[in-house]
Every structure is written in structure tokens, then in C-alpha cells.
C-alpha positions as CSV (number, residue, x, y, z in Angstrom):
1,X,119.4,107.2,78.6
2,X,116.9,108.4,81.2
3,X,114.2,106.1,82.8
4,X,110.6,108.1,82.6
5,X,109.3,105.5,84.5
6,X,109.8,106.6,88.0
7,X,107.7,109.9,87.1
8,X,105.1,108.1,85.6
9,X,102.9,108.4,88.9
10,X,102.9,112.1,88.3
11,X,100.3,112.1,85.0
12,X,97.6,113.8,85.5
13,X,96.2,113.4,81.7
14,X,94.5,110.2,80.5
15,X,96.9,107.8,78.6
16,X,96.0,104.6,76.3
17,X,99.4,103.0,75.3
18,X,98.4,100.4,72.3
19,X,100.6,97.4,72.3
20,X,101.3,94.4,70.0
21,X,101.1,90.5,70.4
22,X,101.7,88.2,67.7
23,X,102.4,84.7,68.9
24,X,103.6,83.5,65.1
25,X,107.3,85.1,66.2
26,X,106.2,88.2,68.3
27,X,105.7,88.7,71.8
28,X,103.2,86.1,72.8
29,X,100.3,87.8,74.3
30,X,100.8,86.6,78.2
31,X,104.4,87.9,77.3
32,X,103.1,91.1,75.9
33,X,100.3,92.1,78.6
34,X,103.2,91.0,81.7
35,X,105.6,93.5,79.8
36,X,103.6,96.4,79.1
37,X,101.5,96.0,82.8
38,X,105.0,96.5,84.3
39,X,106.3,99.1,82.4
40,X,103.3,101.4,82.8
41,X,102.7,100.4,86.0
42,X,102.2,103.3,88.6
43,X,100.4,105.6,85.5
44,X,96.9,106.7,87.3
45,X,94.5,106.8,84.7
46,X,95.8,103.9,82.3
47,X,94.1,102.0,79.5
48,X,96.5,99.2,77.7
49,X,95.3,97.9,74.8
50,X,96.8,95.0,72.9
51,X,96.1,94.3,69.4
52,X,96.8,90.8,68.6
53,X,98.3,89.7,65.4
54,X,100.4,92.6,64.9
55,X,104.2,93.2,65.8
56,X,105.7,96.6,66.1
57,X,104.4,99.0,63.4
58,X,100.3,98.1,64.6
59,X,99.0,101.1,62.2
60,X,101.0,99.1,59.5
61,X,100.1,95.1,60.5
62,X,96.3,95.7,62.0
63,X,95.2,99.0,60.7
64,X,91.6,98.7,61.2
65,X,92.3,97.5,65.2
66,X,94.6,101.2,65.6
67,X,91.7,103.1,63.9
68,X,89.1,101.8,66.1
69,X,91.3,102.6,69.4
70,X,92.8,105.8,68.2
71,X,88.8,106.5,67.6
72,X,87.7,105.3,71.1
73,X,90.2,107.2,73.0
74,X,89.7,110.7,70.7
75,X,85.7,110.1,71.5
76,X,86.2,110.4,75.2
């Protein structure tokens, strides 16, 4: 496997990564925001957004929350 994270610093496009938390047997959301921060840490222009209540397929779980945020970031 190759780790994409060390190049991460090199984006020079806008990126919104769109996470889950679910604290009913998911990734709480302290849990959640710690893992994703780190992970994407480094990318320049970065907007997380969680979407709490929803677990890995978020389009499937919270449809309305990925609509709105998939809306927001086509809109800028």
C-alpha cells in the first residue's frame, strides 16, 4: 500500500472530506474529529465536515446531511 499522506501538503485545489460519527456503535464524535484532523492534517485549504448519526455509507444513513454539503462545497 502507499501512504498519500506525506504529499498531502502539495494540494493546491480545495478539498471537503465528509466524515461519519455515530456514538450508538460508530466512531464517537471526539473519536471521529481526532482521526480525521490527523489524517488530513498538513492539507492547505481543508474543510472536514462530520455528519453525526451516520456510519460509513453517509449518502446511505444521513442523505439529506451529504446533499446539503455536496451542495455547499459545488456552490463555491
Amino acid at each position: 500500500t502507499t501512504d498519500a499522506r506525506p504529499g498531502l501538503s502539495a494540494m493546491t485545489v480545495p478539498v471537503w472530506a465528509i466524515y461519519a460519527a455515530d456514538a450508538d456503535g460508530g466512531a464517537p464524535s471526539a473519536m471521529a474529529d481526532a482521526m480525521w484532523s490527523s489524517q488530513w492534517a498538513g492539507v492547505p485549504d481543508l474543510t472536514l465536515e462530520r455528519v453525526d448519526g451516520s456510519r460509513h455509507f453517509i449518502m446511505a444513513d444521513q442523505p439529506d446531511a451529504f446533499y446539503a454539503i455536496v451542495d455547499r462545497f459545488l456552490a463555491e
